[in-house]
N, C-alpha and C positions, 0 to 999 in steps of 0.2 A: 498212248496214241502215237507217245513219235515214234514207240516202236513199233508201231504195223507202217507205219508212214516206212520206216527204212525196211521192212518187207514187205514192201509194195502193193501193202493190203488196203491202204486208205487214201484216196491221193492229197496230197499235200495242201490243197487248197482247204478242203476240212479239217486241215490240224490248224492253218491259218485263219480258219469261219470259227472255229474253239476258242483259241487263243484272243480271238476278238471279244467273244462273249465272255470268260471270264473277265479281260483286263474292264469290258461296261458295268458288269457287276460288282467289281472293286470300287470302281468310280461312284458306283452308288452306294456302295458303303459307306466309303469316306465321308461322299456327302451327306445321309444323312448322319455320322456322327459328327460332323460339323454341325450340324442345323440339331443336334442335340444339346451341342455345348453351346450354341447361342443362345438356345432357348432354358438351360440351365443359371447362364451367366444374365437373362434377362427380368430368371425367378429370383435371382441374387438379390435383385437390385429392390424388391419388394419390401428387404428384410431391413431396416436399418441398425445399424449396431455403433454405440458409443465407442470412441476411443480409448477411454478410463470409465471408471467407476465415479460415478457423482450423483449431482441432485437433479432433476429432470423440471423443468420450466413449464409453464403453462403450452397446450397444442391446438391454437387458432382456429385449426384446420377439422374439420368431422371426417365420419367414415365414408366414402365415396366422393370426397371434393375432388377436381383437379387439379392436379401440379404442374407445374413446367422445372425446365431443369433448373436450379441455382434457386429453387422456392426454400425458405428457411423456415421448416418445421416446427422446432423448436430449439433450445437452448439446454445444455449442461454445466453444471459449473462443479467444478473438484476442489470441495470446502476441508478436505482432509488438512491444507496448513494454508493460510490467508496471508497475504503480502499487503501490508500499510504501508502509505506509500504521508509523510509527512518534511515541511520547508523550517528550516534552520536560518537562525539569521548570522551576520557573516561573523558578528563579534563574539555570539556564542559556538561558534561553529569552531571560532580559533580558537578561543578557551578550553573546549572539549577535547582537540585537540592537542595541546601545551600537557593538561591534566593528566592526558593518558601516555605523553610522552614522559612526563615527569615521575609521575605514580604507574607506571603499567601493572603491577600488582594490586591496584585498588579502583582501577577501572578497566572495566571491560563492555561487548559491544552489547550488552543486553541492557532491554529497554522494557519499561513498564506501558501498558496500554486501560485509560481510563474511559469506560463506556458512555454512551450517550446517558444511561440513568444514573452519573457519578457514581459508579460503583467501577470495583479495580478485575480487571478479568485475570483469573487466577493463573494463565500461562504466562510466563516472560517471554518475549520476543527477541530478536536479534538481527543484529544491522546486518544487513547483506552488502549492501553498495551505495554510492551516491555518483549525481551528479557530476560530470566536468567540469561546470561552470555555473557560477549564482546567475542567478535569471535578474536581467538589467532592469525591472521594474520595479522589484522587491527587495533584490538586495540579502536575497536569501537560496538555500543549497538545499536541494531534493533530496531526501534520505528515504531508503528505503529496508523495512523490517520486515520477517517472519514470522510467524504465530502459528503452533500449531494448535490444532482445532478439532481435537478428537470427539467432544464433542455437537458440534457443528453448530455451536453457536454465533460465532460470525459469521454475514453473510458481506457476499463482495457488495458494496456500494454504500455500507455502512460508513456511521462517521464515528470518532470518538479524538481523545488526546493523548499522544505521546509523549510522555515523562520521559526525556533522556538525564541520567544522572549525573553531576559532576559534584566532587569534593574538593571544596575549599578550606585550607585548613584557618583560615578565622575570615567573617566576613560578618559587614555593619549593611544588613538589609532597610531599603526603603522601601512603599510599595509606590509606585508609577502614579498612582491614583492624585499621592500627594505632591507628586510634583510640577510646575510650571514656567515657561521656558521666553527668557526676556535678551534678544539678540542674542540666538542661539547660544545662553546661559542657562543651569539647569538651576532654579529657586525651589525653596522651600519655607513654609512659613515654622518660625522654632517658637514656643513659649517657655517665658523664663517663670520663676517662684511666683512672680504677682500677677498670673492670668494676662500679664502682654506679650503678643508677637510679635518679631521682629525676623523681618525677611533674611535669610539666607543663603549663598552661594554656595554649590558645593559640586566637586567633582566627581562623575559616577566611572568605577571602573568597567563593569560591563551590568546585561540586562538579562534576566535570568524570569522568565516568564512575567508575571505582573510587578516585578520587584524588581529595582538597583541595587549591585552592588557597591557602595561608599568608598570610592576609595580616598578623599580628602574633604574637608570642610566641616563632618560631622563627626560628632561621638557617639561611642555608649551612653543611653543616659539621655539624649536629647529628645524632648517631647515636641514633635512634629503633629502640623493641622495635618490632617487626615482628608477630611473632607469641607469644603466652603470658604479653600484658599483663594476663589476668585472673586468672592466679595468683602476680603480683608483687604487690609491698610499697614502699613509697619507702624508700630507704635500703640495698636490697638488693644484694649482690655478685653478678653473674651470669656464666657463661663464654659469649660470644656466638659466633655463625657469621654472619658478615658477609655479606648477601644485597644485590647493588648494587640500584639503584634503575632503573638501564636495562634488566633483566633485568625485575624485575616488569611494568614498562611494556608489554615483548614480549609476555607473558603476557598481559595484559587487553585488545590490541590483539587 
């Protein structure tokens, strides 16, 4: 067209009436491929899609309810490895720590996990991190462990106990149960050969779940009240039932 325009076969004003109608027909291209990707990017929004691979929670919601925006459909959780999150108290926390500076060949950061039916979940776990600072009410440091969970048998919210392990190379276990505590002094009731007990003082080095470790006052060998040291007397005759020390350990394991 522009070339009849420059031989003077068209007048110009129609190559300018042209020019106009395609650049409106452009226009309306564009828009509506605009108003196709809105409405492509609107069907998007239809579909929802997980960020990982996980387990899929209960959906409130039926087919045809209405949403608004920020409504929370439902929940995913990625049980592939579980993080336990369990509190150490400060005088085992230093122990574990001395242990592994002393022996680092015979301690490491793997951690046994005991479930709510006492039984031992077959993966080992491992520390990942802890806390900055013990928390001023307990007096104890946030530890946190790994677990992998191929089988998805944990689930997040679960509870059980964390066995962390330290090696002593000789230690005089008590259990906590028989101990009791006179100006902040730590007693214990001993019986000698003729069935009397006789109160005793004694120094514990640290606390190791339901047990002290002895570090002065007691020996091998000492037969300590276990249970009903708050209704004895020093000097008193008792008939005892001999509860071994391996058995209680089973129990609080």
């Amino acid at each position: 067209m522009r070339l009849l325009v420059a031989e003077n076969i068209i007048a110009k004003t129609e190559l300018a009436l042209a020019t106009n109608k395609v650049k409106d027909a452009e226009a309306r291209v564009a828009e509506a491929r605009s108003g196709e990707a809105a409405a492509r990017l609107s069907l998007g929004y239809t579909l929802v899609r997980a960020p990982f691979d996980g387990i899929i929670d209960r959906i409130p919601l039926k087919r045809g309810s209405i949403v608004e925006e920020g409504t929370l459909l439902t929940t995913v959780s990625d049980l592939h490895e579980v993080h336990a999150y369990f509190n150490v108290g400060e005088g085992e926390y230093l122990q574990y720590v001395k242990a592994r500076q002393q022996h680092p060949d015979r301690h490491s950061d793997s951690v046994r996990l005991t479930l709510a039916d006492g039984s031992t979940y077959p993966q080992m776990g491992h520390i990942e991190t802890t806390e900055s600072e013990f928390n001023p009410n307990t007096g104890s440091l946030a530890f946190r462990a790994r677990f992998n969970n191929p089988q998805r048998m944990l689930k997040h919210g679960a509870s059980g106990r964390i066995r962390l392990t330290t090696t002593l190379p000789a230690a005089l276990l008590l259990p906590q149960k028989a101990v009791f505590e006179i100006q902040d002094k730590n007693y214990v009731y001993v019986m000698d050969r003729q069935g009397v007990v006789h109160m005793r003082n004694f120094v514990p080095q640290t606390r190791t779940g339901d047990f002290y470790v002895v570090k002065d006052g007691l020996k091998a060998g000492d037969r300590v009240v276990y249970e009903g040291a708050a209704g004895l007397k020093d000097g008193q005759k008792i008939s005892p039932r001999t509860v071994a020390l391996d058995s209680l350990i089973a129990i609080s394991q």
